[in-house]
N, C-alpha and C positions, 0 to 999 in steps of 0.2 A: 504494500500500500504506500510506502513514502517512495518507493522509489517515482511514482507519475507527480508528488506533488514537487519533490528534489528539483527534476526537470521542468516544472510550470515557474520555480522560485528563480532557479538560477541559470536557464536556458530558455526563455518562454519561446514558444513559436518554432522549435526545435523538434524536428519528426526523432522518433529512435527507431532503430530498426525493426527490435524486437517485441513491440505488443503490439497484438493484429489491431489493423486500421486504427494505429496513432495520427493517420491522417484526417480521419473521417471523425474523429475525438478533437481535436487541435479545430479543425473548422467548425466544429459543432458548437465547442466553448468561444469562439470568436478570435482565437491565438492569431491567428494569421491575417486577421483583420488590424489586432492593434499591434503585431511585432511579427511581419510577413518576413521569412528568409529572403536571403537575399539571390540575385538570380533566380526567381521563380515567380511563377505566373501570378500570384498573390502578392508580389513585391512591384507588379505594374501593375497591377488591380487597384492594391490600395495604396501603396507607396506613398502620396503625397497626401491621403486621408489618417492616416497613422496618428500622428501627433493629435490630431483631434480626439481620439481613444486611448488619451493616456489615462481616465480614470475605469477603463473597465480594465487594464493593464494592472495599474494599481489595484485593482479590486480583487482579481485573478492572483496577482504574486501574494496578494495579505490572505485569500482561502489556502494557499499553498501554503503560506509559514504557519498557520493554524493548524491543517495538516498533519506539519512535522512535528509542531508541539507535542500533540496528540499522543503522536508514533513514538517520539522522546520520550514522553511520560510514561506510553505503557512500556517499552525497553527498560526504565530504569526501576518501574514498580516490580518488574518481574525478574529484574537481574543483579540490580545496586543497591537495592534494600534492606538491612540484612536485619534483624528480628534487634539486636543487642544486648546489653547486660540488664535494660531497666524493661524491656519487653516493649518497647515504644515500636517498633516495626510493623504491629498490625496495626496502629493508629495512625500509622503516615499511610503507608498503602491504601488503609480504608479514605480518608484523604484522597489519593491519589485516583480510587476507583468510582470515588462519588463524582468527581470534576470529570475523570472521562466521560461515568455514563451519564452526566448533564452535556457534553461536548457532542457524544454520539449520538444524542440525544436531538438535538440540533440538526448535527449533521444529516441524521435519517430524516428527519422531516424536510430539508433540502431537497434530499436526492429524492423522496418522495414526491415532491410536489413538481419536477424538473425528469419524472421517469419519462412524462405522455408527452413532451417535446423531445425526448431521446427516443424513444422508441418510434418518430415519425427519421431521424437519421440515423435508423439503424443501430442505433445501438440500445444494447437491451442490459438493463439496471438492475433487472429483476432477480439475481445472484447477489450484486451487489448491497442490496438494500434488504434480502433474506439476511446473510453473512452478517451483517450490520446490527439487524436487530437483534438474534440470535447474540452479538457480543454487546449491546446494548441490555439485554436484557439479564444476559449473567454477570456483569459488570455492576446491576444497577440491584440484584440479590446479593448478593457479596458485601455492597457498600452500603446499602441500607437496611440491612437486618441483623 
């Protein structure tokens, strides 16, 4: 999961080889309208419209850094945490698991509400926003009970 948002923060508009139709994702989110590569057909399309979309630009790179927040957080709840001598370890975690499942929380309702414009470009959420809930929902047992 961090690795598409990695790419949206610090290469925006940047195809990768390897996930199917990063193309048909990149135009779908508008990448290529506000940071079209260069030499390509999207770089004389909007070229000189570009600068006009610096705030869906900015809006794009700040869902990416949240993102990675995210992915930071649950990396270091499940790997850096470590219990201690005073037993404070389940009270950061639980901490740590209440902000995710508020964050996923969020986030699912995004991607929910943004599935029936994906799924008229081909791309289908509907794993995505299962996955989601399913760690939304044990994230949010965990931290609240």
């Amino acid at each position: 999961i961090a690795l598409i948002p990695a790419r949206d923060f610090f290469f925006t508009g940047h195809e990768l080889p390897f996930p199917p139709y990063d193309d048909i994702y990149l135009e779908w989110t508008g990448a290529f309208i506000h940071s079209p590569p260069s030499n390509s057909v999207e770089a004389e399309e909007h070229g000189m419209e570009a600068p006009l979309h610096i705030g869906n630009k900015f809006a794009s790179r700040l869902l990416a850094l949240y993102l990675l927040i995210v992915s930071f957080q649950k990396f270091t709840s499940a790997f850096l945490v470590r219990v201690g001598k005073d037993n404070s370890g389940e009270k950061k975690c639980k901490m740590f698991w209440q902000t995710q499942a508020l964050g996923n929380a969020f986030l699912l309702f995004t991607m929910r509400v943004f599935t029936a414009a994906a799924m008229s470009a081909s791309l289908d959420f509907r794993w995505h926003v299962m996955s989601l809930g399913y760690e939304t929902f044990v994230l949010a047992i965990y931290a609240f009970m």
